[in-house]
C-alpha positions as CSV (number, residue, x, y, z in Angstrom):
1,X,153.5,87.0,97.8
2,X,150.6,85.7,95.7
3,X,146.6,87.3,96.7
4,X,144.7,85.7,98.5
5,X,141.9,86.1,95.9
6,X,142.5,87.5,92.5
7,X,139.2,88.5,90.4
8,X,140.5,88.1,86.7
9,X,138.9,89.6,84.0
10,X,135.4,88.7,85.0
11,X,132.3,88.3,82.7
12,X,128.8,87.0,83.9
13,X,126.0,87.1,81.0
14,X,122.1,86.6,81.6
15,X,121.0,84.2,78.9
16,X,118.1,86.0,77.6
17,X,114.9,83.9,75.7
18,X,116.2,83.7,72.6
19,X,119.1,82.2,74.2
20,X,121.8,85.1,73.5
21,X,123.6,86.4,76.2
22,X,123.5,90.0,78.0
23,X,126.4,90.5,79.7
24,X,125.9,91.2,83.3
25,X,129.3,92.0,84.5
26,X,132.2,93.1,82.6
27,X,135.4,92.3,82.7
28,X,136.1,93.2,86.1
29,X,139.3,92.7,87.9
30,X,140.8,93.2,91.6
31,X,143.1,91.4,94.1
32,X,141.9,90.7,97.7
33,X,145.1,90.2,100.1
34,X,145.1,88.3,103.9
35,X,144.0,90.8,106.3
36,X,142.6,93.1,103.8
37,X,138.7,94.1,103.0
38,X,138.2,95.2,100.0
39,X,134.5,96.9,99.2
40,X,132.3,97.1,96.4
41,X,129.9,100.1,96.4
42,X,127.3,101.3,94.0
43,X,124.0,101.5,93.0
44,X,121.4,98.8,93.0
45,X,121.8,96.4,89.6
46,X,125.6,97.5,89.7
47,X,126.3,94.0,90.0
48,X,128.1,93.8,93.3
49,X,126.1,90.8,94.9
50,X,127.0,89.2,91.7
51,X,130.6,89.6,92.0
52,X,130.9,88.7,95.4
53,X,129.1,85.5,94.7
54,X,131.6,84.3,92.0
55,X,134.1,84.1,94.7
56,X,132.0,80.9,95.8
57,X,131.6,79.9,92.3
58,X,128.3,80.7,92.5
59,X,125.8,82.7,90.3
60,X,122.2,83.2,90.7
61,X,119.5,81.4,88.5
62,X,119.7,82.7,85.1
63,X,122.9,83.9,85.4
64,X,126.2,82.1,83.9
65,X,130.0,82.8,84.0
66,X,131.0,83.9,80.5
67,X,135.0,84.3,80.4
68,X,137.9,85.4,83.1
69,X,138.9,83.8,86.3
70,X,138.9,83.6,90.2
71,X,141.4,82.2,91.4
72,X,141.5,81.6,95.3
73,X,145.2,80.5,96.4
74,X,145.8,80.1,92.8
75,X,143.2,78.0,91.7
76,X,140.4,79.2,89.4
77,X,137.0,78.3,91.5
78,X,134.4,78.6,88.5
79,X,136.3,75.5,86.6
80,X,136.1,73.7,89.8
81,X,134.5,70.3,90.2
82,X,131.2,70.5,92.1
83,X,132.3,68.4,95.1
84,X,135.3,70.7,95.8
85,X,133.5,73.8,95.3
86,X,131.0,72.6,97.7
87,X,134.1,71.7,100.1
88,X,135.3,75.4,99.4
89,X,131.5,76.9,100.5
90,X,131.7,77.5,103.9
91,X,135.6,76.2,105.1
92,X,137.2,78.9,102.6
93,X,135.2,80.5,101.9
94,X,131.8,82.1,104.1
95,X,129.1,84.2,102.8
96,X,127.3,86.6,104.9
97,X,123.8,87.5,104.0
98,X,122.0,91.0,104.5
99,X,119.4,89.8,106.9
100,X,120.1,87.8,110.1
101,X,116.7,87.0,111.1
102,X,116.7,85.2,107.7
103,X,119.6,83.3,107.7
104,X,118.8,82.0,111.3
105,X,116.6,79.2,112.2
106,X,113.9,80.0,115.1
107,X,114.1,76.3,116.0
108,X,117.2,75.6,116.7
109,X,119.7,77.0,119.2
110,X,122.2,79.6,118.1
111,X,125.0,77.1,119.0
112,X,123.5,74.3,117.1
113,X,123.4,76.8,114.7
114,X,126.7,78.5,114.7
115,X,128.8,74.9,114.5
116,X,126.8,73.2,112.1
117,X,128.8,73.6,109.0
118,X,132.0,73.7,110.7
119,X,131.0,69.9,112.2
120,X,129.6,68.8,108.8
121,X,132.6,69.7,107.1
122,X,134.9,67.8,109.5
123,X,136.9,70.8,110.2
124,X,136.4,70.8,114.0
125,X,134.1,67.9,116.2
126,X,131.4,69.1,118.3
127,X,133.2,69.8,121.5
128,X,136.3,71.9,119.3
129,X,133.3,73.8,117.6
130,X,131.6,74.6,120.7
131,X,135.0,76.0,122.1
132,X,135.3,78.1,118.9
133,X,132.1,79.6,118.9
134,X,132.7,80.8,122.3
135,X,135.9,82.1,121.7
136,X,134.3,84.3,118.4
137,X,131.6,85.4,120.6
138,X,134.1,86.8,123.1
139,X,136.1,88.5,120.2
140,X,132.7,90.0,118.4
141,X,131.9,91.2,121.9
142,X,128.9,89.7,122.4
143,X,127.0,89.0,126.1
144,X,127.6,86.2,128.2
145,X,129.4,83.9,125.9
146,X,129.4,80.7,128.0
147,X,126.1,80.8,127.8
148,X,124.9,82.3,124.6
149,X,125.0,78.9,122.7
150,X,121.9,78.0,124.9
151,X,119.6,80.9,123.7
152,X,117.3,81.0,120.7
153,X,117.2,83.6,118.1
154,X,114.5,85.4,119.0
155,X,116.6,86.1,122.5
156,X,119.1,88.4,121.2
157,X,118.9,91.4,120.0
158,X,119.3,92.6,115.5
159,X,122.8,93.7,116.3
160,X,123.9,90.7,118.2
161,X,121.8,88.4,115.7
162,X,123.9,90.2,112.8
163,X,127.5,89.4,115.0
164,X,126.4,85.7,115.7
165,X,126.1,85.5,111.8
166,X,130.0,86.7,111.7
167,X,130.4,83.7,114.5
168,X,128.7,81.4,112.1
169,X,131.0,81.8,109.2
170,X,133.9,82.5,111.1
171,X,133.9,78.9,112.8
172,X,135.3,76.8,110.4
173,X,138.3,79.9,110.3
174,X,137.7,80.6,106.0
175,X,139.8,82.4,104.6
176,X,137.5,85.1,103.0
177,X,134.7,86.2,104.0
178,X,131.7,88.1,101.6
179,X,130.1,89.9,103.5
180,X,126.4,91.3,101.5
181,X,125.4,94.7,103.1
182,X,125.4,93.0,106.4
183,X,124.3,96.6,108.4
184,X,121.7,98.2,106.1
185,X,118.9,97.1,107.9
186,X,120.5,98.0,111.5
187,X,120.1,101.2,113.4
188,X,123.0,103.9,113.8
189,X,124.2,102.5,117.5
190,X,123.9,99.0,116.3
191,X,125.8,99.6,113.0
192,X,128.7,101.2,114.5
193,X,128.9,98.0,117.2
194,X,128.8,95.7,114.0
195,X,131.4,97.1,112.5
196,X,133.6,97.7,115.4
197,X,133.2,93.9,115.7
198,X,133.8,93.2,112.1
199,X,136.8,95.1,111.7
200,X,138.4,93.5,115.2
201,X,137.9,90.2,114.3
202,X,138.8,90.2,110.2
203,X,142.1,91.6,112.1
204,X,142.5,89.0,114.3
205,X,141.8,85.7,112.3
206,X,144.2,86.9,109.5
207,X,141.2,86.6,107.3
208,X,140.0,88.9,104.4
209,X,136.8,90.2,103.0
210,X,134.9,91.1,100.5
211,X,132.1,94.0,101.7
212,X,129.1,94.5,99.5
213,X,127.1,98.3,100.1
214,X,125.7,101.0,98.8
215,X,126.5,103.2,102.0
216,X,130.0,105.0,101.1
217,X,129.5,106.5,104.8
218,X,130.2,103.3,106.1
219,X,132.5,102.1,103.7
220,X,134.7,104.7,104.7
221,X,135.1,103.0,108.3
222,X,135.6,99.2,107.5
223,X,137.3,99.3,104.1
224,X,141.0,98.9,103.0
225,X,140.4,99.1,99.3
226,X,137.3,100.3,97.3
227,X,135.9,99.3,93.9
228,X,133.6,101.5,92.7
229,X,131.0,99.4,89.9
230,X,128.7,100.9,87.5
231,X,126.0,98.8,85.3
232,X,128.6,96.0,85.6
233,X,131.7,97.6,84.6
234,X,134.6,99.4,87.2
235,X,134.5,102.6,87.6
236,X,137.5,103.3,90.0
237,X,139.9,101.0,92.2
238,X,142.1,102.7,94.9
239,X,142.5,102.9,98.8
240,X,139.7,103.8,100.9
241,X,141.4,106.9,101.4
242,X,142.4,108.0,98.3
243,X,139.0,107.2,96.6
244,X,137.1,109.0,99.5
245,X,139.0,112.2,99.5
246,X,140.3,112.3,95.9
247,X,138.3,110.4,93.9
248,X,138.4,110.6,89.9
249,X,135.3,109.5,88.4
250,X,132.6,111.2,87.9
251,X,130.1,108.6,88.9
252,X,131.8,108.3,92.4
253,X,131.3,112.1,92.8
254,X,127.5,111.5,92.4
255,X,127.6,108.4,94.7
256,X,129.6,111.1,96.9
257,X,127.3,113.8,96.9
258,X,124.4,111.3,97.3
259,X,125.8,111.0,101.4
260,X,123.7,113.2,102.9
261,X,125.7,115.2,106.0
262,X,125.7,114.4,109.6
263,X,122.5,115.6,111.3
264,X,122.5,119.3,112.3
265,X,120.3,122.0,112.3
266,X,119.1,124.1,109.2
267,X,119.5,121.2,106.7
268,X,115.3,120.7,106.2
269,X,113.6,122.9,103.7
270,X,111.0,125.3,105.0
271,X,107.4,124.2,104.8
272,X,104.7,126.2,103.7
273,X,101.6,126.7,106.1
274,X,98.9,127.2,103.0
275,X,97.5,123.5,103.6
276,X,97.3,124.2,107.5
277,X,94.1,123.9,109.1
278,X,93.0,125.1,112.4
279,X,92.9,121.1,113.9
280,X,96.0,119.1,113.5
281,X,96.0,116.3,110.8
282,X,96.6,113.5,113.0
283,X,96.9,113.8,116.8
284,X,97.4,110.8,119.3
285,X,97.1,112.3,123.3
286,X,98.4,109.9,126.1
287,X,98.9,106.8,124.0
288,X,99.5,103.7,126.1
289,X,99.9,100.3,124.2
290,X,101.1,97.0,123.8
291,X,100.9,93.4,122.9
292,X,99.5,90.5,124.4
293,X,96.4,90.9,126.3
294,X,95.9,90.5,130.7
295,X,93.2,91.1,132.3
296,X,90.8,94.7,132.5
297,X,92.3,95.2,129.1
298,X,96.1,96.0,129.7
299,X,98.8,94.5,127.7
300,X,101.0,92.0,129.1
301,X,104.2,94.1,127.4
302,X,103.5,97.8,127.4
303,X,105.7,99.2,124.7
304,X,104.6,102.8,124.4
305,X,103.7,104.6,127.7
306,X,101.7,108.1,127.8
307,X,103.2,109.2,124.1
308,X,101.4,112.7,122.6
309,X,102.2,114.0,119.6
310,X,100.9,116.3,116.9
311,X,101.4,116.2,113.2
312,X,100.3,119.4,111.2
313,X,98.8,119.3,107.7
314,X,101.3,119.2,105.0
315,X,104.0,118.8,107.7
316,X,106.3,116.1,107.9
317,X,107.1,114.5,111.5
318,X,110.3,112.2,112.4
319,X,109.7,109.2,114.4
320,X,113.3,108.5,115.3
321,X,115.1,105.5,117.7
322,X,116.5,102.6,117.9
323,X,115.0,98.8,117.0
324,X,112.6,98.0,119.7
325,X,112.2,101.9,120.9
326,X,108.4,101.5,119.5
327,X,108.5,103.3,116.4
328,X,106.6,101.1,114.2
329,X,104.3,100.4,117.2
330,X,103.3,104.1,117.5
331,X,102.6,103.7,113.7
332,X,100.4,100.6,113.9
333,X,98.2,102.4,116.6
334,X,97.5,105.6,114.5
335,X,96.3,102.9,111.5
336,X,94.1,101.1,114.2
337,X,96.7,98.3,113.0
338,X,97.0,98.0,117.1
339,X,94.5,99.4,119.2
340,X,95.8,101.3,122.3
341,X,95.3,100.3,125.6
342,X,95.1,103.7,126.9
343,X,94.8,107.1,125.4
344,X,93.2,108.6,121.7
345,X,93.8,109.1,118.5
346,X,92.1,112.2,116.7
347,X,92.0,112.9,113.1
348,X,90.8,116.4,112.1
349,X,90.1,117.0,115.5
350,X,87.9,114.0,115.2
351,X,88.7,111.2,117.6
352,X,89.3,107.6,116.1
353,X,87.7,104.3,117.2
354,X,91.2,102.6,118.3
355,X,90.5,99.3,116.0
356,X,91.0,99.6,112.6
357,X,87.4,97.0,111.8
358,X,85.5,99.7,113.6
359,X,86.6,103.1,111.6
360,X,84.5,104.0,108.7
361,X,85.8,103.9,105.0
362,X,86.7,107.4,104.9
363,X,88.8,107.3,108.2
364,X,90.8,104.7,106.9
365,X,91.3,106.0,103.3
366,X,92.5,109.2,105.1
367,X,95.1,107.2,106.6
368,X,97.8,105.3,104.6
369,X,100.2,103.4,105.5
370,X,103.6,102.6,103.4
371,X,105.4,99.3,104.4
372,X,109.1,99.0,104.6
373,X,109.5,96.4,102.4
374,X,108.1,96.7,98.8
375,X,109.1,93.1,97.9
376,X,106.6,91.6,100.5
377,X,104.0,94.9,100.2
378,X,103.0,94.1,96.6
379,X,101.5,90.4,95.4
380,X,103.4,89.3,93.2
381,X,100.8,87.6,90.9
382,X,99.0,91.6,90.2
383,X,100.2,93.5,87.7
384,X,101.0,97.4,88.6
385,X,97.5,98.6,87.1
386,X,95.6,95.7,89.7
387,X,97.6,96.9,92.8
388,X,97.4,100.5,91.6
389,X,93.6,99.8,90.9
390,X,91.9,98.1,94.1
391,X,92.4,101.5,96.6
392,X,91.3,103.4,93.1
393,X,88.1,101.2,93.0
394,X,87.6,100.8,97.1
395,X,87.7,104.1,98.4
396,X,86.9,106.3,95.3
397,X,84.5,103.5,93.2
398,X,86.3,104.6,89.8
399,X,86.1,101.8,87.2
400,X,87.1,101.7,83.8
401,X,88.5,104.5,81.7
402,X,88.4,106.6,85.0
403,X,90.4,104.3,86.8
404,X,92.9,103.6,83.7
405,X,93.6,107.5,83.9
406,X,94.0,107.9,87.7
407,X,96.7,104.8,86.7
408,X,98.6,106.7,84.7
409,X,98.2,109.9,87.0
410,X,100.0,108.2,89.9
411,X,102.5,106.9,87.8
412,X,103.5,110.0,86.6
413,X,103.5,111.0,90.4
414,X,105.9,108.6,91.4
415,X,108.0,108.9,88.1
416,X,107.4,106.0,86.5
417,X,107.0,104.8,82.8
418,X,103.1,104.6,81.9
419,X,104.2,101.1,80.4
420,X,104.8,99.9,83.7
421,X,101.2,99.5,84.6
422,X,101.5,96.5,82.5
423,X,104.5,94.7,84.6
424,X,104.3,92.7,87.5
425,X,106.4,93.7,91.0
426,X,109.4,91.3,89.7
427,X,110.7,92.7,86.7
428,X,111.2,96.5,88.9
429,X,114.4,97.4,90.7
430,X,114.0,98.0,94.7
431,X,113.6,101.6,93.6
432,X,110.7,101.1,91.4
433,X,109.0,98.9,93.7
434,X,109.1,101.5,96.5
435,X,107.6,104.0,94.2
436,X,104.7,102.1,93.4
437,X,104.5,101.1,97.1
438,X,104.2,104.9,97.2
439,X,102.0,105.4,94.5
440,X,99.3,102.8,96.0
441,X,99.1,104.4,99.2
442,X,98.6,107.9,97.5
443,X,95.7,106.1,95.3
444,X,93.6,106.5,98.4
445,X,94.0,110.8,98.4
446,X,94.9,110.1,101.9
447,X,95.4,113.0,104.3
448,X,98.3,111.7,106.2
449,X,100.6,108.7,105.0
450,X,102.6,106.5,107.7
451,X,106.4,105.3,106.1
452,X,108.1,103.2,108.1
453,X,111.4,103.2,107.3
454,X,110.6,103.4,103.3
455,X,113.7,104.2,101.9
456,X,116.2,101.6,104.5
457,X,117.1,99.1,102.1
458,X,117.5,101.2,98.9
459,X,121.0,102.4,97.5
460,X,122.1,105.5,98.5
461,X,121.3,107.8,95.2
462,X,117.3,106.0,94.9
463,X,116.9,106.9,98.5
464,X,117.9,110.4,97.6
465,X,115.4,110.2,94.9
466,X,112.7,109.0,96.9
467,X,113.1,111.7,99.5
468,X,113.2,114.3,96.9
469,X,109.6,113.1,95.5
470,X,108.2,112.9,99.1
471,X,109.1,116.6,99.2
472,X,107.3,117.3,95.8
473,X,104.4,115.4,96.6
474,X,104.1,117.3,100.6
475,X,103.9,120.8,98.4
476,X,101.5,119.0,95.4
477,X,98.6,118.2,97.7
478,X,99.1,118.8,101.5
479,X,99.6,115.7,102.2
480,X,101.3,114.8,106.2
481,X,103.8,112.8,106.8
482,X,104.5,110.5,109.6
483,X,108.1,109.4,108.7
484,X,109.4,106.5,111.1
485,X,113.4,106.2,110.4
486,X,117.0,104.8,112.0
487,X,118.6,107.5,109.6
488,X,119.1,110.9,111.3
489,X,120.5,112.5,108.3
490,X,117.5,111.8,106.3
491,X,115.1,112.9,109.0
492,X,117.1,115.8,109.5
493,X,116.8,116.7,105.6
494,X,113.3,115.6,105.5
495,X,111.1,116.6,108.8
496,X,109.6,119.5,110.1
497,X,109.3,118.6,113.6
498,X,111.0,115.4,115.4
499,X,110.2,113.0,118.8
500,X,112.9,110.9,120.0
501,X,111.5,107.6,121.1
502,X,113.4,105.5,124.2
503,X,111.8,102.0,125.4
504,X,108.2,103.9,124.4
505,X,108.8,106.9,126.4
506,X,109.1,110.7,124.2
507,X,112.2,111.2,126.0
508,X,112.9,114.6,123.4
509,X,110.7,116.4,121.2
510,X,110.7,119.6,119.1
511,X,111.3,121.4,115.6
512,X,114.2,120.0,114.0
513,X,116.5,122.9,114.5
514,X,115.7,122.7,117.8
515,X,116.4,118.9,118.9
516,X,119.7,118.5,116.4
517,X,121.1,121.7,118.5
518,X,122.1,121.7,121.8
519,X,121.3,120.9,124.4
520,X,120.6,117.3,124.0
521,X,118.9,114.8,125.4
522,X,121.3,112.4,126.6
523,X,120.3,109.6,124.2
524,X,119.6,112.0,121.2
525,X,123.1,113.0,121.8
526,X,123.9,108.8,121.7
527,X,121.9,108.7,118.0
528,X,123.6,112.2,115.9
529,X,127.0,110.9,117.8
530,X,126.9,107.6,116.0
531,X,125.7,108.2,112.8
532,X,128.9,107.5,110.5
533,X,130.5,110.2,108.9
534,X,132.4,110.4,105.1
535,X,136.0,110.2,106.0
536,X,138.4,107.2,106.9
537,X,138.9,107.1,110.9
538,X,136.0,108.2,112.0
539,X,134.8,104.9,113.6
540,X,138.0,104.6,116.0
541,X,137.2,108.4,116.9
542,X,133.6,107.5,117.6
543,X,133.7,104.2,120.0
544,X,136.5,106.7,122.4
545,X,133.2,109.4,122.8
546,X,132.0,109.1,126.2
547,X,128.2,108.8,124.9
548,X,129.8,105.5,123.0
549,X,131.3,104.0,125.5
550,X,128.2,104.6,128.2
551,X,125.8,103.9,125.3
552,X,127.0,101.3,122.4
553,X,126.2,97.4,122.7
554,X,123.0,97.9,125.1
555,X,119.9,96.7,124.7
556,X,116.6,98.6,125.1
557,X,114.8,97.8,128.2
558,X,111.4,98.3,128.9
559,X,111.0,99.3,132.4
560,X,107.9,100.8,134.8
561,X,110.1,102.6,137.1
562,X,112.5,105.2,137.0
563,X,114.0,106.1,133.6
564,X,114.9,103.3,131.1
565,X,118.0,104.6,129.7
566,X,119.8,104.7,132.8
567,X,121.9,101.8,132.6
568,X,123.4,103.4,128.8
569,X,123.3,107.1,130.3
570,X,127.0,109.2,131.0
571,X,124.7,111.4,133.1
572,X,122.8,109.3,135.1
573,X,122.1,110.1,138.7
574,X,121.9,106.4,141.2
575,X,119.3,106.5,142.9
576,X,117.0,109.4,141.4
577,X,117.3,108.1,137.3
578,X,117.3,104.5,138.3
579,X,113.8,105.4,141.2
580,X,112.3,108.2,139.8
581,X,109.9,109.0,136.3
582,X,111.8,111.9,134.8
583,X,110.1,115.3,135.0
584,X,108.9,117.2,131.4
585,X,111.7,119.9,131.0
586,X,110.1,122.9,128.8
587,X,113.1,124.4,126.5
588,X,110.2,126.9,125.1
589,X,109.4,126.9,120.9
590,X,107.9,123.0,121.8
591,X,110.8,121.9,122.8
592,X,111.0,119.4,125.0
593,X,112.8,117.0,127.3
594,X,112.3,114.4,129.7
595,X,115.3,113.6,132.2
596,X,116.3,114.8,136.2
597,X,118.9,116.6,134.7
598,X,118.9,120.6,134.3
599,X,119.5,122.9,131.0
600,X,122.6,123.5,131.4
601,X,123.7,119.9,132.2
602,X,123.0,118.4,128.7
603,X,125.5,120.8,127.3
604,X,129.1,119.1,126.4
């Protein structure tokens, strides 16, 4: 029996301005069989995105096919005729993007959304597609499925936004799905959910995919074959399991060794107390805030309630938790980016005004804060030496050949060519672009810089990279970190001290070694349990853990009473968790927890 989809000899050139062409991708071949998923995994400009998109006969602007085929059921889709490629988009063949709350339309209901193509196409009327959408909501496990169709976007949750995406292209039943690092945004409980769903219902419609990431971790958990791509060209092309636990190239190896461990104690590197000071860097005591405003000054949502926490100099501190725990909120009040309803922030042992307008110049270049996403962080009409040069000129007044040598400085801080001052934000990689996000917030000298989840949507070996000059810079000047992440393992390899953050509340905090060591809180036991490990299986292993199957495919839940993680909780108590604030339980060395539970209780 013929594949479903057979990559031939693949080339895809970028035709440059003198109208040669640079090839792209090279001669790359694989077969893609019913029921199979076959991954491609590497670094960022490997060119997996642009392999996956050939199999819609599709290439990006600039881009052109150059030689080879792909052929789906036999016939070659790039020599297609427009009008039956545009047939094939969507009924054969669906394409599933990295982010959800991009694809989706905040206007329109997710069931208006979810049929549409299937009812344009003719494949199914609008009753038939309204029946299948509820049946793929039931198979990708998703809440109330009779009435889901009804809700808007904003009304579900990232993980369930990221399934309803699988509904989408799954409703006019294609034959082959690509699916483009559809989980690198999400948070470890909502990932393993995804791909629990993913794997189920590729299964059950007979389907196949093609799955583009970086993340060999989870890779590992969904994939039947792997390709393993390098500047364009294949590396290596085996079974999951062969290429996992024998694999033969070199550059897999590094991609290997690139997985950082699941988190555990004694993986961070010791810091050095010669920048400490006798007042912490950045302090926040009893922090209550939110958004929306009600009367005498409250919020009318309170997402973080009474939150302390203390960040020494030249210390780095893990905000971890999942989406909508309050992370980046907690972030946003120690900028004055949101000002707290309740409670202070102190810098030096000085206290902040809680607004951001009403801190002084040198409060708020002492304070930096590093956005998640370069691409929308850095204006795209500067050049690197403009970005690079406004904080230079704002908060130190340096102009000219000053400022041109401070330039160059940072640059060679963040590794980077000096020609790059020269170049706008477009013509860097993801990499580059986060390390000149980096480098503008250091422009400032700050004493304490705020990353929210900086190194989420870079490959695997860049993020390693980044981390590694985080480190460097921490020793270099004494800087503190505040580093907000869904990634334990980085935290783990990165932080001095973690808090654990639940529906705003500190529901764990301590030294590294300390929280990733029993006992647990019951939650941080949830998050180290389901971050994926390097070996085929372990997903199927996972969802059968009771902290999975109390825990997974929940949503957070703000609540005033009792404690907010007692509907997901394998140790709840009825009556006194559901009722009741939970006490402060002191482990001794700062450790602490918050739950009705004794010591010895949150031992396996």
């Amino acid at each position: 029996m013929s594949a479903l989809l057979e990559v031939d000899e693949l080339w895809i050139s970028a035709r440059k301005d003198d109208e040669s062409l640079l090839p792209i991708v090279k001669g790359v071949s694989f077969n893609v069989d019913r029921g199979q998923v076959i991954a491609l995994i590497g670094e960022s400009g490997s060119g997996k995105t642009t392999i996956a998109l050939a199999a819609l006969g599709y290439t990006k602007p600039g881009l052109e096919f150059a030689g080879g085929q792909v052929r789906l059921e036999g016939e070659d889709i790039i020599t297609m005729a427009p009008e039956k490629q545009r047939a094939l988009r969507g009924q054969k063949v669906a394409y599933l993007a990295q982010s959800a709350a991009a694809t989706f339309n905040p206007s329109l209901t997710i069931g208006e959304q979810v049929t549409e193509s299937t009812v344009l196409h003719g494949i199914l009327n609008q009753d038939q597609a309204n029946e299948r959408a509820e049946f793929l909501y039931r198979a990708l496990e998703l809440p109330e499925p009779e009435r889901l169709g009804r809700r808007y976007p904003h009304q579900v949750s990232g993980g369930q936004l990221q399934r309803l995406m699988a509904a989408m292209a799954l409703c006019g039943k294609p034959d082959l799905l690509v699916l483009d690092e559809p989980t690198t945004a999400l948070d470890v409980t909502t990932q393993i959910e995804v791909l629990k769903a993913f794997k189920s219902v590729i299964k059950q419609e007979g389907s196949a995919a093609i799955y583009v990431t970086h993340d060999l971790s989870v890779v590992a958990q969904i994939a039947d074959q792997i390709v393993v791509l390098y500047a364009g060209e294949m590396q290596e092309h085996g079974s999951a399991k062969q290429v996992v636990t024998q694999p033969g190239h070199d550059y897999t190896r590094r991609l290997m060794r690139a997985v950082r461990p699941p988190p555990a104690a004694g993986q961070g590197e010791e810091t050095l107390s010669e920048h400490q000071r006798q007042a912490p860097a950045l302090e926040v005591k009893d922090i209550t805030a939110g958004y929306g405003k009600i009367k005498n000054g409250a919020s009318a949502i309170t997402v973080l309630r009474d939150v302390n926490v203390s960040i020494e100099r030249g210390h780095t501190f893990g905000v971890i938790g999942e989406s909508g725990c309050g992370k980046s909120t907690l972030a946003r009040v120690m900028a004055g980016l949101l000002p707290a309803t309740h409670g202070r922030v102190f810098l030096d042992g000085r206290a902040l005004e809680p607004a951001l307008a009403k801190r002084s110049r040198q409060e708020l270049q002492k304070i930096q804060f590093v956005f998640q996403m370069a691409d929308t962080a850095l204006n795209p009409r500067q050049r690197i030496d403009q970005i690079l040069g406004r904080p230079l000129a704002f908060y130190l007044g340096l102009k000219g050949k000053d400022k041109r040598r401070r330039i160059g400085e940072l640059l060679d801080m963040v590794e980077l060519p000096q020609d790059f001052a020269g170049r706008y934000p477009e013509e860097l990689s993801g990499g580059q672009k986060q390390r000149v996000n980096l480098a503008r917030a250091l422009a400032a000298e700050p004493e304490v810089l705020l990353c929210d989840e900086v190194i989420s949507a870079l490959d695997s070996i860049v993020g390693a990279n980044v981390i590694e000059l985080l480190k460097r810079l921490r020793k270099q000047t004494g800087v503190s970190f505040v580093f907000i992440s869904h990634d334990l393992s980085t935290v783990a390899s990165f932080a001095d001290a973690i808090v654990v953050l639940y529906a705003g509340r500190v529901v764990e905090q301590g030294s590294v070694d300390r929280v990733l060591s029993p006992p647990y809180h019951p939650y941080t036991r949830l998050l180290i349990s389901s971050v994926p490990e390097l070996r085929v299986g372990w997903l199927e292993e996972a969802m059968e853990t009771q902290e999975a199957k109390a825990g997974i495919d929940r949503l957070v839940k703000l609540t005033e009473t009792g404690c907010p993680f007692f509907d997901r909780c394998p140790l709840a108590i009825k009556g006194t968790c559901d009722q009741e604030i939970p006490p402060t339980r002191d482990l001794g060395g700062n450790h602490t927890i918050e739950c009705h539970r004794n010591e010895d209780e949150f031992l396996p």
